[in-house]
C-alpha positions as CSV (number, residue, x, y, z in Angstrom):
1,X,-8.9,50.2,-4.8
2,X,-5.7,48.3,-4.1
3,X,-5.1,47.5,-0.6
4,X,-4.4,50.3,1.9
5,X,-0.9,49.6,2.2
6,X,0.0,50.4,-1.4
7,X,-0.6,53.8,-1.5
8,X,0.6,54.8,2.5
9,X,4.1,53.0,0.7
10,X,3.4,55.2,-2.3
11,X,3.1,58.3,-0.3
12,X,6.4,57.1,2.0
13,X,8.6,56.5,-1.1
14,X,6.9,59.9,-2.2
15,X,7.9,61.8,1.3
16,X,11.8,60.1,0.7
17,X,12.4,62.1,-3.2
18,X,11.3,65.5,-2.3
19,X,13.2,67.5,0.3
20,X,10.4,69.4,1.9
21,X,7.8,71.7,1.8
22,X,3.9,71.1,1.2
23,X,3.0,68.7,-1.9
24,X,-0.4,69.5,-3.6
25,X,-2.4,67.2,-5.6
26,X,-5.8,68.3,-6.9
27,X,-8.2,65.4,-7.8
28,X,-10.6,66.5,-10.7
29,X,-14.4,67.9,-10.7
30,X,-17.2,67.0,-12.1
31,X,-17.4,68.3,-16.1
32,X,-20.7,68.9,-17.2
33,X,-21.9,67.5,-20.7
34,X,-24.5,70.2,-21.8
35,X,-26.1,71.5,-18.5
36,X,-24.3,71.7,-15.2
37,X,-26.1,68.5,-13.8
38,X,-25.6,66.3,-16.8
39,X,-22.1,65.2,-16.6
40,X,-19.6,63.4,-18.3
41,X,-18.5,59.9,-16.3
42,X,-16.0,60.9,-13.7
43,X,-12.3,60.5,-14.5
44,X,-10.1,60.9,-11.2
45,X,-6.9,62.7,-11.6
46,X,-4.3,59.7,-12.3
47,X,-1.4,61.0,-10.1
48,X,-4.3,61.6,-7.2
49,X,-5.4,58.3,-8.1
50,X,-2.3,56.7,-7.8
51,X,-0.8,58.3,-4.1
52,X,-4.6,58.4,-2.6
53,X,-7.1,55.9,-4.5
54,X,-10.1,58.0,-4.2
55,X,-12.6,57.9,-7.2
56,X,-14.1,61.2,-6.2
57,X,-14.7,64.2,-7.3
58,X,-13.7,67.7,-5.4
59,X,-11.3,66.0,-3.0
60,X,-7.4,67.3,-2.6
61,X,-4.9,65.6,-1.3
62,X,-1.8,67.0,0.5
63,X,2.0,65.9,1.9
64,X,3.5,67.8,4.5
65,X,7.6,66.4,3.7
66,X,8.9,67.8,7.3
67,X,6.2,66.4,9.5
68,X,5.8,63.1,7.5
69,X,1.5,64.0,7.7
70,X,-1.0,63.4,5.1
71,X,-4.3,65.1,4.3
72,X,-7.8,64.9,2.2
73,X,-9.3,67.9,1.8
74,X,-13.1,67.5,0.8
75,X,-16.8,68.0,1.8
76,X,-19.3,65.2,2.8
77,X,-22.3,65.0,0.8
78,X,-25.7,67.0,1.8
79,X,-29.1,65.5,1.9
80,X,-29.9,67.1,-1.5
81,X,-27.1,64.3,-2.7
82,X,-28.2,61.5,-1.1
83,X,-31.9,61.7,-2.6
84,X,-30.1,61.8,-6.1
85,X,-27.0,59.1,-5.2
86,X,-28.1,57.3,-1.9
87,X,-25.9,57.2,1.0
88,X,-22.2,57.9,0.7
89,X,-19.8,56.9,3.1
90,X,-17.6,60.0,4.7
91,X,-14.6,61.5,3.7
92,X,-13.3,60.4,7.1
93,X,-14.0,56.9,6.0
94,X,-13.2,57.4,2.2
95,X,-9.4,58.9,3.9
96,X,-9.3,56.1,6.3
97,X,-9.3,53.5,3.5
98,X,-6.2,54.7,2.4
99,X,-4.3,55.4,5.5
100,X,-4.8,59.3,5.7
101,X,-5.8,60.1,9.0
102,X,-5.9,63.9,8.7
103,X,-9.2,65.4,7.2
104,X,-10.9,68.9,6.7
105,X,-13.6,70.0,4.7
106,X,-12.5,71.8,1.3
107,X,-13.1,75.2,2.5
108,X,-10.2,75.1,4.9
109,X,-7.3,74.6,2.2
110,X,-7.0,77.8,0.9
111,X,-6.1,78.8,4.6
112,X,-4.3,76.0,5.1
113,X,-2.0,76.3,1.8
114,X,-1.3,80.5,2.4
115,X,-0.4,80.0,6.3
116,X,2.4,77.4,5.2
117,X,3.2,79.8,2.4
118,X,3.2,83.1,4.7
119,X,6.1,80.8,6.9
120,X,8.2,80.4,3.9
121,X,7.5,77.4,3.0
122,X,7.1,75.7,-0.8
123,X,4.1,74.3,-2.0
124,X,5.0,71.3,-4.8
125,X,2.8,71.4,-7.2
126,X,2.3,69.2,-11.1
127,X,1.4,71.2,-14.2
128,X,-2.7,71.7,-14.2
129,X,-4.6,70.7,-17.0
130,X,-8.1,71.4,-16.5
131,X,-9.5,75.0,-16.5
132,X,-11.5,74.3,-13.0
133,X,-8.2,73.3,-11.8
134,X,-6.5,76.5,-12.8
135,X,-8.9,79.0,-11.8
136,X,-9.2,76.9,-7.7
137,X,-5.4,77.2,-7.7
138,X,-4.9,80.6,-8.7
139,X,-7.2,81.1,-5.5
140,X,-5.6,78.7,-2.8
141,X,-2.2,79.5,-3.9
142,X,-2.1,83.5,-4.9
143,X,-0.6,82.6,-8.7
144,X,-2.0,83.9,-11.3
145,X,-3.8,81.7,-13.5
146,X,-1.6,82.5,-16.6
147,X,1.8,81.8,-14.0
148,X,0.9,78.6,-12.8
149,X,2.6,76.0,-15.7
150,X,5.8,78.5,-14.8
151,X,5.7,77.8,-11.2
152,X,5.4,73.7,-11.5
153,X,7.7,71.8,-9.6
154,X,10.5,70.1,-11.8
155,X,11.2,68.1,-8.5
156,X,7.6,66.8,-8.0
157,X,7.6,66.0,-11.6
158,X,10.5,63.7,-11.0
159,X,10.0,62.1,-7.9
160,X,6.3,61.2,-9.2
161,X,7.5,59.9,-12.7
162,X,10.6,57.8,-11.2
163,X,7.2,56.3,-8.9
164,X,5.1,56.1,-11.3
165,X,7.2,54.5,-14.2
166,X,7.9,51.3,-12.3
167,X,4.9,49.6,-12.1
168,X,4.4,47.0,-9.1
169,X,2.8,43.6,-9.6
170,X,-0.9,44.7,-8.4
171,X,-0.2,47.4,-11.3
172,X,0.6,44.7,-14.0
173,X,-2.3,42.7,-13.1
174,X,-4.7,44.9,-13.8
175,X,-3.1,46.4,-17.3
176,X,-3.0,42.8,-18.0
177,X,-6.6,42.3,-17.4
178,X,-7.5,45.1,-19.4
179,X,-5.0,44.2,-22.2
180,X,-7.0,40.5,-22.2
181,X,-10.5,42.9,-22.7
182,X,-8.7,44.2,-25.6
183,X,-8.6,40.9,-27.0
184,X,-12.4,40.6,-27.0
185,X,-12.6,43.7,-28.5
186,X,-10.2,43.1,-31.6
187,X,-11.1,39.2,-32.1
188,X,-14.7,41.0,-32.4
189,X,-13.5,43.8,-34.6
190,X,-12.1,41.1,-37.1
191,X,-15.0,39.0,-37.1
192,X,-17.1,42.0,-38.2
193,X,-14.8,43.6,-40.6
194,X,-16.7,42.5,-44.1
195,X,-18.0,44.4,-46.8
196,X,-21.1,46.8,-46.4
197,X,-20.8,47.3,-42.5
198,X,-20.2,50.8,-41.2
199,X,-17.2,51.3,-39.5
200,X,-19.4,53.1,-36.5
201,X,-21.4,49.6,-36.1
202,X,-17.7,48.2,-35.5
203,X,-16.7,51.2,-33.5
204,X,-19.8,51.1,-31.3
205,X,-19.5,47.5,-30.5
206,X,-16.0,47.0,-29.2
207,X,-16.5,49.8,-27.4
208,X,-19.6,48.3,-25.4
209,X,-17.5,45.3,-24.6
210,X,-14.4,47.7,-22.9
211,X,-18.0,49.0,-20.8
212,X,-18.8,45.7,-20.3
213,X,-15.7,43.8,-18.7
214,X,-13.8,46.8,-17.6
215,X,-14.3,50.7,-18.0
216,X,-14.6,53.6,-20.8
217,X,-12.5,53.0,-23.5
218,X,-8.8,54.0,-22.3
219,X,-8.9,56.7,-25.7
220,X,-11.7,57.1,-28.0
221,X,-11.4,54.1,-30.6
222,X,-9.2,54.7,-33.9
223,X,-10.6,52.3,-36.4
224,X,-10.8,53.6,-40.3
225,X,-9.9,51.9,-43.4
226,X,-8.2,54.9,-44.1
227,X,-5.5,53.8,-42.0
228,X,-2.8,56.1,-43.4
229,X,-4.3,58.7,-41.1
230,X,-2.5,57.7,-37.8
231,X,-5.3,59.1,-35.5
232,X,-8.6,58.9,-37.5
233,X,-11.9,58.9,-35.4
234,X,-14.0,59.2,-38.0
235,X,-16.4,56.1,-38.6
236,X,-18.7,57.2,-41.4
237,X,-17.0,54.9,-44.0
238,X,-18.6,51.5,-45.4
239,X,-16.0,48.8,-45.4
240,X,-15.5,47.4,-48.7
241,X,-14.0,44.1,-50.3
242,X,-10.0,44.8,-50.8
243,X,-9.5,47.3,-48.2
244,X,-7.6,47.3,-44.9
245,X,-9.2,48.4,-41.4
246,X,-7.0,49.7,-38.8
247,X,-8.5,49.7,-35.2
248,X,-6.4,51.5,-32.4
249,X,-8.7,50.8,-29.3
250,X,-8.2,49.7,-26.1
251,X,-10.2,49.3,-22.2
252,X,-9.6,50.9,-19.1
253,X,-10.2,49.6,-15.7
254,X,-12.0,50.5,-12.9
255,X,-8.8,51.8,-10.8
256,X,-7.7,53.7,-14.5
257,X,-5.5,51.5,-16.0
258,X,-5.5,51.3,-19.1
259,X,-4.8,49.0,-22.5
260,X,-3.6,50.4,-26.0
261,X,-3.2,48.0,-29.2
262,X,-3.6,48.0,-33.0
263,X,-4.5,45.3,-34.8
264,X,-4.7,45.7,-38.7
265,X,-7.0,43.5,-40.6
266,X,-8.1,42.9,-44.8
267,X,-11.9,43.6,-45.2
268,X,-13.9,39.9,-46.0
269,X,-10.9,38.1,-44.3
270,X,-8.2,37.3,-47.0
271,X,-4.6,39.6,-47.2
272,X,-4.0,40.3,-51.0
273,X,-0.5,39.5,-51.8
274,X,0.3,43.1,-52.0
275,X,-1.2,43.7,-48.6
276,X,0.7,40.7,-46.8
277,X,3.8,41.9,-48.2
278,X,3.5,44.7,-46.2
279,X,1.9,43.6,-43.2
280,X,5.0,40.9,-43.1
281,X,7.7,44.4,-43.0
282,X,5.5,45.8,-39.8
283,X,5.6,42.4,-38.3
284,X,8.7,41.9,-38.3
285,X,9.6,45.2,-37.0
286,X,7.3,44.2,-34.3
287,X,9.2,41.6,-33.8
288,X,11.8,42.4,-33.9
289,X,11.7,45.2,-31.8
290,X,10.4,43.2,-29.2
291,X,13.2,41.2,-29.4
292,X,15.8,44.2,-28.4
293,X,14.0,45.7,-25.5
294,X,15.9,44.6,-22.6
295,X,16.5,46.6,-19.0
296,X,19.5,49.1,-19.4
297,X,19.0,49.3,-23.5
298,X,17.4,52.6,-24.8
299,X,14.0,52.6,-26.0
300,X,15.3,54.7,-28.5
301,X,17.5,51.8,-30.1
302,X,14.4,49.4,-30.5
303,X,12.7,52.2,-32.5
304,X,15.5,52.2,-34.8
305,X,15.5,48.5,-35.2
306,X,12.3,48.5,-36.1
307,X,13.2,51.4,-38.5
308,X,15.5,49.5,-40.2
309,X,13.8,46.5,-40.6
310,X,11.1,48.6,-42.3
311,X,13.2,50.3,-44.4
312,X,15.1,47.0,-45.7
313,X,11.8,45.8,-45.8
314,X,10.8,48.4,-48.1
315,X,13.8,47.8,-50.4
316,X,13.3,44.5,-51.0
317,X,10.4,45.1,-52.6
318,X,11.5,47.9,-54.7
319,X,9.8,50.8,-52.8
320,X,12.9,51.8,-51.1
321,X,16.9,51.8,-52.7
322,X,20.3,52.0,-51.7
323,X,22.1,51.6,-48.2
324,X,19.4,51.5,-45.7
325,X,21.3,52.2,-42.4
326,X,22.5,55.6,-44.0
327,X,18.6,55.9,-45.5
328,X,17.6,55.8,-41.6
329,X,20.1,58.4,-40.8
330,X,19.2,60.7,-42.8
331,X,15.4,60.0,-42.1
332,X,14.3,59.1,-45.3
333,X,12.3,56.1,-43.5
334,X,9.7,58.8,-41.8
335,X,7.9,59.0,-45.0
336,X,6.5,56.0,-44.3
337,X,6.5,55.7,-40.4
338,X,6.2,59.1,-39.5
339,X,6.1,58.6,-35.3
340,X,7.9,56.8,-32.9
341,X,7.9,53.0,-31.7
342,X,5.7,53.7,-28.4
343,X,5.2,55.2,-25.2
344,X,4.4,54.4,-21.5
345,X,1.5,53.2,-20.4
346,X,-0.7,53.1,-17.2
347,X,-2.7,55.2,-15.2
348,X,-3.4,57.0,-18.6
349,X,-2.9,56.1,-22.0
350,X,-0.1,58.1,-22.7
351,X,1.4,57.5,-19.4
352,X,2.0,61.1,-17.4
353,X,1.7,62.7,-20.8
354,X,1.0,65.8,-18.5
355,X,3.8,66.0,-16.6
356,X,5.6,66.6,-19.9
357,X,6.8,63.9,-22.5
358,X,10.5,65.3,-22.1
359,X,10.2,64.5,-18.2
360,X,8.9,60.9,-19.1
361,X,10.0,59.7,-22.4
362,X,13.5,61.1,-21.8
363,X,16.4,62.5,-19.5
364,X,19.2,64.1,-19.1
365,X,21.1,61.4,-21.3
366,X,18.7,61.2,-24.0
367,X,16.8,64.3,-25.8
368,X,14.4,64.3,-28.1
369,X,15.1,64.3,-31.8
370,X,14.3,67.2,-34.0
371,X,14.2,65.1,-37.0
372,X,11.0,64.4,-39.1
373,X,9.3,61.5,-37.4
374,X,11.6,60.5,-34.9
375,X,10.7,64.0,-33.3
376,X,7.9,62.3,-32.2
377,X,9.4,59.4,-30.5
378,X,7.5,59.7,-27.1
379,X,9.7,57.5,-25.4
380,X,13.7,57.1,-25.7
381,X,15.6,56.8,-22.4
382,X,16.7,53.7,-21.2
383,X,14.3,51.2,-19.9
384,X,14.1,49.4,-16.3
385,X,11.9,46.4,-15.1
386,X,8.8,47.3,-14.3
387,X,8.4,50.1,-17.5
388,X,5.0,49.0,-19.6
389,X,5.9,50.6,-23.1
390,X,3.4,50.1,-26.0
391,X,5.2,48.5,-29.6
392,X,4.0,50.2,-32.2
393,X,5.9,50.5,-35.5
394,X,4.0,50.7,-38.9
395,X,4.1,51.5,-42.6
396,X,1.6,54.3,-43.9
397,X,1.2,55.4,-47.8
398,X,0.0,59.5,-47.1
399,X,-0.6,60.9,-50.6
400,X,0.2,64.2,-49.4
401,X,3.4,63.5,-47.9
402,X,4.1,61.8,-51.4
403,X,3.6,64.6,-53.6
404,X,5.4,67.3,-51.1
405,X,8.4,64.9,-50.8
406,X,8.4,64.0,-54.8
407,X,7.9,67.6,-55.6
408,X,10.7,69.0,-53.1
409,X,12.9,66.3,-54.7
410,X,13.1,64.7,-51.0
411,X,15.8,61.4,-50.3
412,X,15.5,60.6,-54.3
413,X,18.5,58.1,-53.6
414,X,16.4,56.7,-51.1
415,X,12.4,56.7,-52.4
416,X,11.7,54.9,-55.2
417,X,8.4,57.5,-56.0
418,X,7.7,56.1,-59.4
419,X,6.8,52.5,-57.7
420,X,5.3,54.7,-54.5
421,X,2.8,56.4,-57.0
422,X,0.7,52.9,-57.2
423,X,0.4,52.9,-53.4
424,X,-1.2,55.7,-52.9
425,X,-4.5,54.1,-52.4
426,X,-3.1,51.5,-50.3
427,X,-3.9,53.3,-47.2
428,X,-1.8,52.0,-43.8
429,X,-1.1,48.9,-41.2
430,X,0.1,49.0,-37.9
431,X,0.5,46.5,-35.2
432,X,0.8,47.2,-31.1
433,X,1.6,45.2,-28.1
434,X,2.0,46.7,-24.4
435,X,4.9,45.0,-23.6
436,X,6.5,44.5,-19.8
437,X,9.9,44.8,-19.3
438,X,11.3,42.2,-17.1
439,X,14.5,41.5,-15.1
440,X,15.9,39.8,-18.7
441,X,14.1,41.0,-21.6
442,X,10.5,41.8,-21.9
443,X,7.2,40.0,-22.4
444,X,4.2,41.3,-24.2
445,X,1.0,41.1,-21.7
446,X,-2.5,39.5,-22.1
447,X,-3.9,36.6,-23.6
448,X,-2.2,37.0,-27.5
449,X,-4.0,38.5,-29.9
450,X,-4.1,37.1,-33.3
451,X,-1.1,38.8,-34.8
452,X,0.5,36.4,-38.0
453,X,-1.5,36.8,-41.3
454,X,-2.7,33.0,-40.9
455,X,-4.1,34.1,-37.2
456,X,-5.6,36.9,-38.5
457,X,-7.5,35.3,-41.4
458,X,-8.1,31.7,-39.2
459,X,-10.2,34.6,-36.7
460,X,-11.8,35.9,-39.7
461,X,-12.5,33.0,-40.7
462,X,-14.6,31.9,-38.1
């Protein structure tokens, strides 16, 4: 856990956004696997985690605004436990370790929640996700279970994601650290990536290193050589000489934070020129990208950056025509980067992807676009110090979205679909950085990662 201190402040700067009433915060159960006592390693909630530290399972934690009093609600474990776990300290001590003096076993919080809501008063509440979650709240709080994502509160959201979206030093540290496991994990990746290994033996692997200097994986690894499917789990391929493998992995720490990055890499170590001449258009986006993210500047203005440079890019090697600023307009760029530049990241992956990507990604000056591809631009608000976004651009050749476009006569002024037709076995590349923004820019965190075509194939190399 961080020191006691940073989540009472939490929970003070917490108290200060909402006006008042009760604030409820489940922390997650146990999930079983295949039988009730074979489990799945326990994930805490993150927003739990992040106003009460606990890593346990079954406790709640509440916020009483008016009277400034916090509270764990959660059983001690019976001697049936201790045979299978050993000794566990207390929920009084567990509480005390993060300044809540107020505890009560679970049992009591249904009582507890109705008699503040038989006085009038409002119970806060985030959007549940878990079915366990659902059906316990439906019973503490009288709401049906089908109600409950109608009755969330828009106010809790906010106060929790202007918290949570400036991360403090303590929090940096450790996405760092897990950012510097990712290197281990994509330096290895490279080093294996020859012809005749299975893309699970490369999977596998990098995943036992995030278990070995950190935690689970912060996402189940990406890593195909089909690469032009953006989020491809499957690792039943071979590698083979002239292909590219894309590996989306990243680790997660003890206290939940996590690391995201892609590296993209040529199978037996050497970029064909075809294949650097593409991997040099989603570097440079990268790049360039990186460059323009400053405090105060939209995300959403670094995405189109990197947009353009792709698109000009594109052009200049014939697969792309005419003006390319009107070409990004009109969208004729998604075909080959069909998402957005990045996203928050912390306590999960997709940081507070729960509390609803509008609430996070955007505000009431920036709105999502409806557009093909930039519709899925998770983050576009303006950024602050403290933000960690992920930088992610890339350039994907999708067959499918080939033909439809072609055949629907799609941004012909724009597509050149005659040169397009000899890439559609080229398959995809993308490159990602968690970046920090800082008081004058941003910097990108961890130890680098090999990056440049000559990095790349030096690491292969060895």
């Amino acid at each position: 856990m961080f020191p006691k201190a940073s989540y009472i402040n939490r929970r003070k700067r917490l108290h200060e956004e909402i006006g008042s009433g009760l604030l409820l915060f489940p922390g997650n159960s146990e999930s079983a696997f295949n039988y009730p006592a074979n489990t799945y390693s326990f994930r805490q909630d993150s927003t739990f985690s992040y106003f009460f530290g606990l890593d346990h399972p079954d406790f709640v934690g509440v916020m009483d605004v008016e009277s400034g009093i916090d509270y764990i609600f959660g059983n001690n474990v019976d001697l049936d436990d201790i045979i299978w776990m050993g000794p566990q300290p207390t929920v009084v001590d567990q509480a005390a370790g993060v300044g809540v003096d107020n505890t009560a076993p679970l049992s009591e919080l249904e009582g507890f929640l109705k008699t503040a809501i038989n006085k009038g008063r409002k119970v806060h509440f985030l959007p549940p996700y878990r079915g366990e979650t659902m059906i316990q709240m439906e019973q503490w709080l009288g709401i049906p279970y089908s109600m409950l994502k109608q009755n969330v509160s828009l106010e809790l959201i906010n106060g929790v994601v202007k918290l949570r979206s400036v991360k403090d030093n303590l929090e940096i540290a450790d996405i760092e650290n897990m950012v510097d496991v990712a290197y281990k994990m994509h330096t290895t990746a490279m080093k294996m990536a020859y012809p005749g290994i299975k893309e699970q033996e490369i999977a596998g692997t990098i995943e036992g290193i995030s278990l070995a200097y950190g935690g689970p994986v912060s996402f189940p690894v990406i890593l195909s050589v089909n690469g032009q499917i953006l989020h491809n789990h499957g690792h039943n391929n071979y590698l083979k000489a002239g292909q590219l493998l894309v590996v989306d992995a990243g680790a997660e720490s003890q206290l939940h934070y996590a690391s995201d990055i892609t590296r993209t890499c040529p199978v037996g170590g050497k970029f064909s020129q075809r294949q650097k001449e593409i991997y040099e258009i989603v570097l440079a986006a990268n790049m360039n990208a990186i460059a323009t993210t400053k405090p105060g500047l939209p995300y959403r203005d670094s995405h189109f950056v990197a947009c353009e440079t792709i698109a000009q890019g594109l052009k200049d090697i014939g697969l792309m025509k005419g003006d390319m600023k009107e070409a990004v307009a009109a969208g004729a760029h998604a075909m080959f980067l069909p998402h957005g530049l990045g996203h928050m990241l912390g306590l999960d992956v997709h940081d507070m992807e729960n509390l609803g990507q509008i609430n996070v990604g955007y505000d009431k000056e920036f709105r999502p676009s409806e557009q093909f591809g930039t519709a899925f631009l998770r983050m576009g608000r303006r950024v602050q110090p403290g933000f960690v976004i992920t930088n992610e651009p890339g350039i994907y050749f999708i067959p499918e979205l080939i033909d439809q476009w072609r055949s629907e006569g799609k941004f012909m002024d724009f597509i050149n679909y005659d040169k397009l037709e000899t890439y559609k076995d080229f398959g995809g590349i993308r490159i990602e950085d968690d970046i920090l923004v800082t008081e004058t820019g941003c910097r990108v965190l961890g130890k680098p990662i090999p990056k440049t075509v000559a990095e790349i194939e030096a690491t292969m190399a060895r």
